[in-house]
N, C-alpha and C positions, 0 to 999 in steps of 0.2 A: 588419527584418521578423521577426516570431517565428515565420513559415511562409516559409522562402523559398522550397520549392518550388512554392507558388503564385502565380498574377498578381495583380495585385491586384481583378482581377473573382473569380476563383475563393477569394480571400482572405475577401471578405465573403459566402460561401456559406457558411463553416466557423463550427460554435456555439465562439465563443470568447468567448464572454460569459456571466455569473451574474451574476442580478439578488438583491439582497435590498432588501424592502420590507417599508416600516411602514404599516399604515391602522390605525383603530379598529375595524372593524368593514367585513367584506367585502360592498356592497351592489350592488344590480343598475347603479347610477348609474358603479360602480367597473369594471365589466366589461370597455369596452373598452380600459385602458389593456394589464387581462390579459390580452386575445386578442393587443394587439398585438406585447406580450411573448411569448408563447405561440407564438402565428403567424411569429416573426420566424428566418429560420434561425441568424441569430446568435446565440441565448440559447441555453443547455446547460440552465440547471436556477433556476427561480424562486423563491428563501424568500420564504415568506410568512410576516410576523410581524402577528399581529391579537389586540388583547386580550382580546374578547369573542367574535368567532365561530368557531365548529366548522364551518362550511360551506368545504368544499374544492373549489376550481373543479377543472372535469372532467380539464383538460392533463396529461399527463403529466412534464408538464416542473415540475410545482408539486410546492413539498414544504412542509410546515409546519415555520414556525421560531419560537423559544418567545418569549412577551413580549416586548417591551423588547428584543428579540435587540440592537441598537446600544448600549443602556447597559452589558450585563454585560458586565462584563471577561472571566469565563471562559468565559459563554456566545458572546461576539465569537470568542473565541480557541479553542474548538470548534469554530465556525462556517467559520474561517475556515482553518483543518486540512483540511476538506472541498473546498477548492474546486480545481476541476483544470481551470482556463480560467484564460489570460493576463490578461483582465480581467475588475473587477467592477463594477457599477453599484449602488451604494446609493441606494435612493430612498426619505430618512428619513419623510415622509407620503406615502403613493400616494392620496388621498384628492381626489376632485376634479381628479385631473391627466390633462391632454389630452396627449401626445406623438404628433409624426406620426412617420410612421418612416423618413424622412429621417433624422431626431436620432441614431437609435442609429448610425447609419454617419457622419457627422458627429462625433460625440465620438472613435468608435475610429479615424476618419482623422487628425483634431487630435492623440489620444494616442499613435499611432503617429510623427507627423510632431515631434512634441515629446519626443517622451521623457520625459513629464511624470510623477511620481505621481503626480499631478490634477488631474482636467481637470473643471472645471467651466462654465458658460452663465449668460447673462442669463435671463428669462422673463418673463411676459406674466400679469396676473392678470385676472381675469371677476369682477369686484364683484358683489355682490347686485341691484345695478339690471340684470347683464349687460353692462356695459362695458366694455370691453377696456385698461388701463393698460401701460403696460411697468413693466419693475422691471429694470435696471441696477443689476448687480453692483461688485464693488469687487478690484481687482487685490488678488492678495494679499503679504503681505511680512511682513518680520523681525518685526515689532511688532504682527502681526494674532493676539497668541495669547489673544485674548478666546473665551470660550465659547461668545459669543453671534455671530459670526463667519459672515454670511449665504452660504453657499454654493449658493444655489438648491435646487433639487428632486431633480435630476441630479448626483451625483458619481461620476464615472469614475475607479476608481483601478486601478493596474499593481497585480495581484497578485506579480509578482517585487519590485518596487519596496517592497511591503509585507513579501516576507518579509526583504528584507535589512535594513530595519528594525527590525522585532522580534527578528531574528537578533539584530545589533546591538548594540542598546536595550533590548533585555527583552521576553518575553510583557505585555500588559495586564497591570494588577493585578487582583486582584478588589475589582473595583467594583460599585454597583447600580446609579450614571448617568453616569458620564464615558467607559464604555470608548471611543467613538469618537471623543471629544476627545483621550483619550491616545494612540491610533493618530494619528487625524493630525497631532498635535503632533511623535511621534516620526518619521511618515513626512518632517515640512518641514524635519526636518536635513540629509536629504542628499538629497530630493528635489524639484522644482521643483513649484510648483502653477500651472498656466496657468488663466488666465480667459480665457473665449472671447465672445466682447464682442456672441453672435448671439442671439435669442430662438429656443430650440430648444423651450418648451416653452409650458403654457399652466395656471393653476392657478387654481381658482374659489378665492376670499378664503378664509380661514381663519377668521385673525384680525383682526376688522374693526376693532382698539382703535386707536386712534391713538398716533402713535411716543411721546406724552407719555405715556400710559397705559403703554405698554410699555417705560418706560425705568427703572421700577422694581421690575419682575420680580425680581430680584436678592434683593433686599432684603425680599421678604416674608416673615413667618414658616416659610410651608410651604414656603418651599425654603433654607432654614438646613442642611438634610444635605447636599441634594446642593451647595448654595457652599462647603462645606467639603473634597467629595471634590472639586470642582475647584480648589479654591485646593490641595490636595493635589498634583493632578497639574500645575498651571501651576508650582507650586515646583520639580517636580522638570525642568521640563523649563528653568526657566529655569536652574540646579543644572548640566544638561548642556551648557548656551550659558556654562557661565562668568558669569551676571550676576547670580547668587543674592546676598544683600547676607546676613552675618548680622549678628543684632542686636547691634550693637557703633557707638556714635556718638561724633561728635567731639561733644567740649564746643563752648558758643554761645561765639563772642571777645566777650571786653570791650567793654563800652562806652565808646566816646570821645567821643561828641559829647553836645550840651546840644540839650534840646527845650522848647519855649515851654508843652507841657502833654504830661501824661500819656498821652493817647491821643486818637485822632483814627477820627471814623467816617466812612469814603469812599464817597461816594455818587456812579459817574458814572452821568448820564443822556441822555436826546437822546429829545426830544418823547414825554414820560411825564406832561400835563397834570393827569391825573385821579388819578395818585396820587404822586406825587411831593412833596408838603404832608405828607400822610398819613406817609410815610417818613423824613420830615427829621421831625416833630413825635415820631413813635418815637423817633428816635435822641436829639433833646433833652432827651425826660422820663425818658430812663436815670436812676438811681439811683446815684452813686456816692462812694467816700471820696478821690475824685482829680479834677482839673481835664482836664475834656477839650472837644473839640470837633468839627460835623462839618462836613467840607470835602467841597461836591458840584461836582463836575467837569460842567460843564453843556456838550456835544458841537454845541454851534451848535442847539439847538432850533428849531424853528419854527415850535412850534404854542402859544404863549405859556408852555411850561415858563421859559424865559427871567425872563420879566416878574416871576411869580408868587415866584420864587425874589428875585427883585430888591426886589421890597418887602418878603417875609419877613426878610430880612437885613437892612435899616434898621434896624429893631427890635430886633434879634438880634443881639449881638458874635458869643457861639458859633455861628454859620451862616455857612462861610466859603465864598461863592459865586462859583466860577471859571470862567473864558472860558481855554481851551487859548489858546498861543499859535499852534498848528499847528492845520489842518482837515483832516489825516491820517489823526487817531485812532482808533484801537477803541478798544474796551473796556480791554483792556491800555496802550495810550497814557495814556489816561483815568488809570488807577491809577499809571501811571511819575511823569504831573505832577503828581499829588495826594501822594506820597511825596515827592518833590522838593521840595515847596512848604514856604517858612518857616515857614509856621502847622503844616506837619505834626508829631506828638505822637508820643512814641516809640514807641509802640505802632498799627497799622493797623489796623482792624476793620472786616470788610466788612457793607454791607447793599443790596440792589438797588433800585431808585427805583420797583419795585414792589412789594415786602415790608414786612413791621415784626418787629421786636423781640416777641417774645411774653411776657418778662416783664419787670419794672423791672429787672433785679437782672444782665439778659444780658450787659451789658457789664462788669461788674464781675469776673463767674463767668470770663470770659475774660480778662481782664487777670490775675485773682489768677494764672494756671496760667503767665501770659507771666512775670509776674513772681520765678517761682521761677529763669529762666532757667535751666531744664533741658529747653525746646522754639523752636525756631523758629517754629513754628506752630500754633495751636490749633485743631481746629476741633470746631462743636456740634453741635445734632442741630437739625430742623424738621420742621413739621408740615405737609401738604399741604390746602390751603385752598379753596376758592372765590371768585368776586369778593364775596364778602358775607362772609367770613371762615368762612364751615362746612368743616367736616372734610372733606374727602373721604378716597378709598381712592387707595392705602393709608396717609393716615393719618403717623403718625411713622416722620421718615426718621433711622435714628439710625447707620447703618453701625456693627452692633454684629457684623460677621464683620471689623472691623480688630481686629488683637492686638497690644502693643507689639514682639512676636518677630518677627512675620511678616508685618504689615500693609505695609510699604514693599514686600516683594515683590508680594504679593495683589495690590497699587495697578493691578500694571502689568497684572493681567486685566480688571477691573473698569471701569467709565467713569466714576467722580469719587468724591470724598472725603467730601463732604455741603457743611454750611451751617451757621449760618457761618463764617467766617474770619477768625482773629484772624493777626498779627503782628509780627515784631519789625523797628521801620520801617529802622533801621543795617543791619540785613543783606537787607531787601527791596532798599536802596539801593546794596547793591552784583551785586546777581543779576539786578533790571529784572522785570520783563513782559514774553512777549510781546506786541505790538502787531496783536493779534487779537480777534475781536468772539466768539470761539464759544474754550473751554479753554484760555484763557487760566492758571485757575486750576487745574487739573490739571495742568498742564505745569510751572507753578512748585512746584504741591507735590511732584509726581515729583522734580523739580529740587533741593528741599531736603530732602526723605526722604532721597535717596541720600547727604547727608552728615549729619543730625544728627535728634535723634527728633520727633515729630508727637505733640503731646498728642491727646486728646478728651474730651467732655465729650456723655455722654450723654440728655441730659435737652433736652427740645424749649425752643430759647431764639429762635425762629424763625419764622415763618408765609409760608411763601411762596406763591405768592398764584399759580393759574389761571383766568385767564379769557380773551377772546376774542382781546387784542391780545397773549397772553404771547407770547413767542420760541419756547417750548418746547413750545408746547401743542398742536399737532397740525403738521406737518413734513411737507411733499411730499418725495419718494423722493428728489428728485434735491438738496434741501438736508442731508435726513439722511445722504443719502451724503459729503456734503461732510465732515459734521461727524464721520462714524466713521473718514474717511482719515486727517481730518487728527489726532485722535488714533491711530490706529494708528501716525502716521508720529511725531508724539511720541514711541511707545513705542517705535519702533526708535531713535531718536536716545538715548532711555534705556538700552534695553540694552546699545547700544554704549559709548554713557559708564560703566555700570557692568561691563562687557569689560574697559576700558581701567583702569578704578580695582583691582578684581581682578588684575589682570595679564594676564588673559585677551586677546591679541589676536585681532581679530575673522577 
């Protein structure tokens, strides 16, 4: 206890708590979160950080805190000079949020009992129609050092816990938008972060875009500064884990074996009726100065993808259409037997059984670069579609914040590589797939980034296609969560492997 001479009733009478908060704009809707902050005898002393208003709630306890207070590194690092209570509660939008005041004795019970840096909660959001959803959080761990990294509303962190870390580790740098990504990156070295698995809180929607819409944030123009200062700070903190790779690769081994054709485009599918024709006819009227073919891995369909593909390929030598021998498969299955297979060409090139090709020339553009045999892996850039093939926003995905220096590290903040994926079938054949229906292809690129370089090819050779039956295209909580674990957990399985290659033991 950091009071032992109180009980633990006379414990939670004592202000040991600083809140800092983010809203846009302080409104009468916003009030009661501040009274109950205000009201509470556990809080010392309130930042309020608001972009646009000058209205100061009446409390004494409130003090105005500049902008952005959580992105500036020096402004964080001011901020947090000031504080002289055990703990502090960052609550990055206060906008819309309901907390009963249960919650605040709740976290500082959980942070006491844990000994955590941080303690964070599930919560509960109020959609527009007024409905009430939960939103389940995700444990955290070695490989959760993405930026986008959902910690709820509420994080409770040990302010001695945070000065031993910047002791440590270094003050923030001066930054305009990472400073608190680079605090709790440097706090998870040596401090535990607990997730607290209870809905302590209640938050009217924000952002009402769906997880498809929102999984390309990244990559838009207007945030090209700040992906930079974070690829900045995720470098250095992987630098401090020993997993930092510098650009330095092996050469690709020789080739030994003989292939029936130059390359092979893999198509696995499983009841893709309505475009799955469309996707094998792209891949056929490629363009090229090489003999190729495409082999589509057909996953047991059942809604006549089967049939359709069965008569295409009468006709068709190039259309080599497979029945797995297993009914095991993912998506990765799919690709392990499509590599394997006789007909496969030395070169793999992916395309999904609901995409196309968006120009003649795409497959050729990725072969030429495999062909230099100075990449394992190629991959291009694509354009985001419609079911009718119109542009939507945002438009071309081109991952132009990969650099050949830094990009294998960057890999491990970010969530994937782009589209699409060329490579070299001999050494796909000795590293496999995972046998996963969801990053599959991240896991293998992580996998062959850490030993040999990643071409790319920026130019949209691509169209990938949303519409109502994609995989991707709007995602309940409780599958998106699935899909950020099990890549987080990917990236700790990478760190550690490149721990291990470093000499760094974990």
């Amino acid at each position: 206890m950091l009071y032992p001479d109180f009980s633990i009733e006379e414990y939670y009478l004592v202000a040991i708590l600083t809140v800092i908060l983010q809203m846009p704009d302080i409104r009468d809707s916003d009030e009661p979160v501040l009274r109950l902050l205000s009201d509470s005898p556990l809080v010392k002393t309130i930042w309020i950080s608001s972009r646009t208003s000058t209205r100061q709630p009446a409390s004494p306890k409130c003090r105005t805190a500049p902008p952005a207070v959580l992105n500036s590194g020096d402004t964080l690092n001011a901020l947090l000079d000031r504080i002289d209570t055990p703990w502090l509660l960052i609550i990055p939008d206060a906008q819309g949020l309901d907390i009963p005041p249960s919650s605040l004795e709740r976290l500082l019970e959980v942070g006491e009992l844990t000994g955590a840096g941080l303690v964070y909660a599930d919560f509960r959001e109020r959609g527009i129609d007024g409905r009430l959803t939960d939103h389940p959080l995700l444990d955290y761990q070695l490989g959760s050092i993405r930026d986008t990294f959902d910690f709820g509303p509420l994080m409770l962190f040990s302010v001695p816990a945070i000065s031993q870390a910047l002791d440590s580790r270094g003050a923030i740098p001066s930054l305009d938008a990472a400073g608190l990504y680079d605090l709790r990156l440097k706090l998870s070295l040596n401090s535990a972060f607990f997730h607290l698995p209870e809905f302590l809180c209640t938050r009217t929607e924000i952002d009402a875009r769906s997880s498809g819409e929102k999984l390309f944030d990244y990559v838009r123009l207007d945030q090209q500064k700040i992906q930079r200062e974070m690829e900045t700070v995720a470098t250095a903190h992987l630098q401090r884990l020993g997993a930092c790779l510098a650009p330095e690769f092996e050469a690709l081994p020789p080739s030994r074996q003989d292939f029936p054709v130059e390359a092979s485009v893999i198509i696995p599918v499983r009841n893709r009726r309505r475009t799955i024709l469309e996707a094998v006819d792209s891949a056929l009227s490629q363009k090229t100065d090489f003999s190729f073919n495409v082999i589509v891995v057909d996953n047991f369909s059942s809604d006549g993808t089967s049939e359709l593909l069965a008569e295409r390929a009468k006709d068709c030598p190039a259309l080599k259409h497979r029945l797995p021998e297993r009914n095991d498969l993912d998506i990765g299955g799919c690709w392990n037997a499509a590599i394997q297979d006789n007909a496969c060409g030395r070169y793999a090139v992916q395309l999904d059984s609901d995409d196309l090709y968006s120009r003649p020339d795409a497959l050729q553009q990725m072969v030429d670069l495999l062909r230099t045999d100075r990449y394992a892996m190629v991959v291009g850039a694509y354009t985001l579609v419609n079911e009718h093939l119109e542009e939507i926003p945002p438009g071309l995905i081109d991952h132009r914040e990969w650099t050949p220096e830094n990009g294998r590290n960057n890999a491990l903040r970010i969530n994937g590589l782009g589209a699409p994926r060329a490579f070299s079938t001999e050494l796909l054949r000795k590293t496999g797939f995972l046998n996963v229906g969801y990053g599959e292809d991240y896991a293998l690129a992580l996998r062959l980034s850490r030993q040999y370089e990643i071409g790319r090819i920026y130019e949209s050779l691509y169209l990938c296609r949303r519409w109502t039956d994609n995989t991707d295209a709007a995602l309940p909580i409780e599958k998106s969560n699935r899909n950020d674990f099990f890549k987080d957990r990917i990236r700790t399985l990478e760190i550690l492997a490149r721990q291990q290659q470093n000499g760094r033991l974990p």
